[in-house]
N, C-alpha and C positions, 0 to 999 in steps of 0.2 A: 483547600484545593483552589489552584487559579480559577479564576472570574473566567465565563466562556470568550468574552469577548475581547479579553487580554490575550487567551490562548490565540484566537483568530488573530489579533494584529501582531504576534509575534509570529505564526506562522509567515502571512504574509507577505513582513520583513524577508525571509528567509527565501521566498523566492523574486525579488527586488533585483538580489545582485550576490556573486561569490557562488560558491560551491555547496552543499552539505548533504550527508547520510543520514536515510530515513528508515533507520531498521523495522521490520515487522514481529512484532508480538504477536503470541496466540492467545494469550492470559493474561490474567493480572498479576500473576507474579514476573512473566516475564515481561509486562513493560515495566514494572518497578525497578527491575532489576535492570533494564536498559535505560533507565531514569538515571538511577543512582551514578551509572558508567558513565555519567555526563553528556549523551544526544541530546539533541536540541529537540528534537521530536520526531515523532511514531508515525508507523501505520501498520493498520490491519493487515492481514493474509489471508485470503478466503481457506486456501488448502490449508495454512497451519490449524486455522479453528478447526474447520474439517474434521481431522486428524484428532483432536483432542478429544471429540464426540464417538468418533467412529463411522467417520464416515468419508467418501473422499471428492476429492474439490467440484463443485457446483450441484452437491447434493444439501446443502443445508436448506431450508425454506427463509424466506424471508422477514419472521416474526423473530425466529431465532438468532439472525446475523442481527437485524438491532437490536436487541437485548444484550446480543455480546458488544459491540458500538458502545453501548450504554456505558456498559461495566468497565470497559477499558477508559475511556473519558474520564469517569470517574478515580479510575483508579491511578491516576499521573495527572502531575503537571505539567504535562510536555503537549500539546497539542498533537492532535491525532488524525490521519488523513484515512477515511474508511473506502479498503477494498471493496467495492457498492456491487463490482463483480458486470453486469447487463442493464443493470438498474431492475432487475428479477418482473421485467415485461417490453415486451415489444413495442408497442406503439406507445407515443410521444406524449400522449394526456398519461399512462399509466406510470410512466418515466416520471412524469413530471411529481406525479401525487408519490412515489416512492423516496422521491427527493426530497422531498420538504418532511416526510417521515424520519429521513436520515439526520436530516440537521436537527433534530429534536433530540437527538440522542447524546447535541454537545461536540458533532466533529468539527473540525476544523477545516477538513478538508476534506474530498470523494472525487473517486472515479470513475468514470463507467467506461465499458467498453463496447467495440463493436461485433463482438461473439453471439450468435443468436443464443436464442434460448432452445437451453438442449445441448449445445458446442455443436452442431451442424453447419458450419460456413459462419460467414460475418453476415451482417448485413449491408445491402448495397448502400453508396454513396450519400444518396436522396434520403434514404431513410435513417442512416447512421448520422447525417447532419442533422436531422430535423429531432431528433433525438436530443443529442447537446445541445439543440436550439431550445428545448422543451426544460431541458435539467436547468440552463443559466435564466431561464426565465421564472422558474421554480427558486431558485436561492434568491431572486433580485425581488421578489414576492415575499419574501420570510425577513428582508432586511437584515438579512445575516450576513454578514462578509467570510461566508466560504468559501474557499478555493475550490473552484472546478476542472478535475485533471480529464481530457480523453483520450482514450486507447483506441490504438490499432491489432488487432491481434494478429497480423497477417503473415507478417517476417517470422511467427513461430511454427508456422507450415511453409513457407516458400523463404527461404534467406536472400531470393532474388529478387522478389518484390517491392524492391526498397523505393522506386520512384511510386507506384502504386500506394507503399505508406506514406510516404513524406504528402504525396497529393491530400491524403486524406485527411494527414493532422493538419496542414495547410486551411484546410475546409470547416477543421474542427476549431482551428486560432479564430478563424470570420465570423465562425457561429459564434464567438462568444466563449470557448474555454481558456483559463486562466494558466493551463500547465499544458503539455501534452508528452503523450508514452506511447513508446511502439517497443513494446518487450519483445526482444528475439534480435535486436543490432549490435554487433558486437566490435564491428572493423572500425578502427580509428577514421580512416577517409568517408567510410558509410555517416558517422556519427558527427563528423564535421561538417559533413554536408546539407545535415537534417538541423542541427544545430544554426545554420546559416538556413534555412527551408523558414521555419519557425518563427524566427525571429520579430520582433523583440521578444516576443513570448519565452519563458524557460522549455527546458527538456528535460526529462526525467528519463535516466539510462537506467537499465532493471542488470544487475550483475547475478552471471549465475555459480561463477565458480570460480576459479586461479584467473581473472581474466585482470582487464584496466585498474592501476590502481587511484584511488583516489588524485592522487596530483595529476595523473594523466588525462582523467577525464576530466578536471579543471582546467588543462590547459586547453582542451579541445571547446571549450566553451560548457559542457553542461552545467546545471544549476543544482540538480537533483540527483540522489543514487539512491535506490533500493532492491532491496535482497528476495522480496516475495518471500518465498515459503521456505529458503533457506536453511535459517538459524533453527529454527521447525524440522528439518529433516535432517541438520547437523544432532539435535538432543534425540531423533529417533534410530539413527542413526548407533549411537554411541548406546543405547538401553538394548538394542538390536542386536548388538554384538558382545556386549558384557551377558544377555539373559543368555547368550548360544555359548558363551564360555561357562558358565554355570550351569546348562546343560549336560555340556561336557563334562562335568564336574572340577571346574577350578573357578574360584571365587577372585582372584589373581587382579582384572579389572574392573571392581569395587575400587580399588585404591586411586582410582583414574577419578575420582569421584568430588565435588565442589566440597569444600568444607562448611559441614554443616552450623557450625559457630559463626562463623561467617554469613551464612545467608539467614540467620538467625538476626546477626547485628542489623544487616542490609533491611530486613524486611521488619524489625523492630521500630525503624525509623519512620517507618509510615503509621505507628499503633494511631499517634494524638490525632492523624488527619481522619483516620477511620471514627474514629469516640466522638466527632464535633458537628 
């Protein structure tokens, strides 16, 4: 497996300059398998994990997302950016000890956002900076060269809010984060604008579905694209609908199904890395 601190400096690289897609795993099979497909590198989903446990998005505790951290890291070469989710507390010393818990796990990269705990509102301005002020002074204490991304979560309740965002990731680049995300922007002019807001710092655009494709959002300036829980509710999605056909009684979409030789070869390929 890469050395962690190769993983960090090729992350890093990668938000420097250019474009790239950072799909989200729930598993270890499925970052292998988005390994193999040739990304440059991962990140978490809080919902996809969720989902795999039985449970759904911001119910997992916090013992159990790094253990999953752990096992993902572990299980790719591809450096890994952890859905960190709140930083799973409120005020700014507990932030800060949950951080340096996370880099222990081998990420490359984390985000936190500004969703209270619970998803009741955000938190105010004052206290969501002093927050990222807490986390970047947490990784700059571990000597780790983590990537620190911060979110806004505000544009996924008000899609009017976009000065409101832009103010805050503004706020968030001074304190000290290295990426920044406001999931829920979708308008080319909204996104060119936050993209020039930002700057130099990158942007991380979150795609939820038929929208910008990859060249588009490069030419508007972002740096970063990821899918959240997407690829997660694309495979729940498609189990969803073949178990309601087999209810029905027709077996018909089975055939729709990956070739198991196939993911056989794919996931063969990692046997030596597991044995060493």
């Amino acid at each position: 497996m890469t050395d962690v601190a190769i993983k960090h400096a090729q992350f890093r690289a990668l938000h420097q300059s250019g474009c790239f897609v950072i799909p989200n795993p729930w598993d270890r099979g499925s970052a292998r398998l988005l390994q193999h497909l040739g990304f440059r590198a991962l990140a978490s989903t809080s919902s996809g994990y969720a989902w795999t446990i039985g449970r759904p998005d911001y119910a997992v505790p916090k013992e159990e997302v790094l253990k999953h951290l752990s096992e993902l890291c572990e299980a790719t070469d591809l450096p890994v950016n952890a859905d960190f989710e709140s930083g799973f507390a409120s005020e700014p010393e507990e932030v800060a000890a949950n951080v340096a818990l996370a880099i222990e796990t081998g990420v490359a990269g984390l985000s936190i956002e500004d969703r209270q705990i619970g998803g009741h509102g955000l938190f105010d301005l004052r206290l969501a900076v002093a927050r990222i002020k807490a986390a970047r002074a947490a990784i700059d204490q571990s000597g780790q060269d983590v990537v620190l991304v911060a979110r806004t979560e505000g544009l996924l309740t008000d899609q009017t809010a976009l000065k409101a965002a832009i103010d805050k990731l503004v706020a968030f680049a001074d304190a000290g984060a290295d990426c920044l995300y406001a999931p829920g922007i979708q308008d080319k002019g909204d996104i060119r604008t936050m993209v020039r807001a930002v700057s130099p710092k990158p942007l991380n655009v979150l795609i939820f579905g038929n929208g910008l494709s990859v060249a588009e959002l490069a030419d508007l300036g972002v740096r970063r694209i990821s899918i959240g829980g997407a690829l997660a509710r694309v495979a729940w999605g498609a189990v969803e609908n073949v178990a309601k056909q087999i209810k029905a009684g027709s077996f018909a979409g089975l055939a729709n199904g990956a070739s198991g030789k196939q993911l056989n070869e794919i996931f063969g390929s990692f046997i030596a890395e597991d044995n060493i």
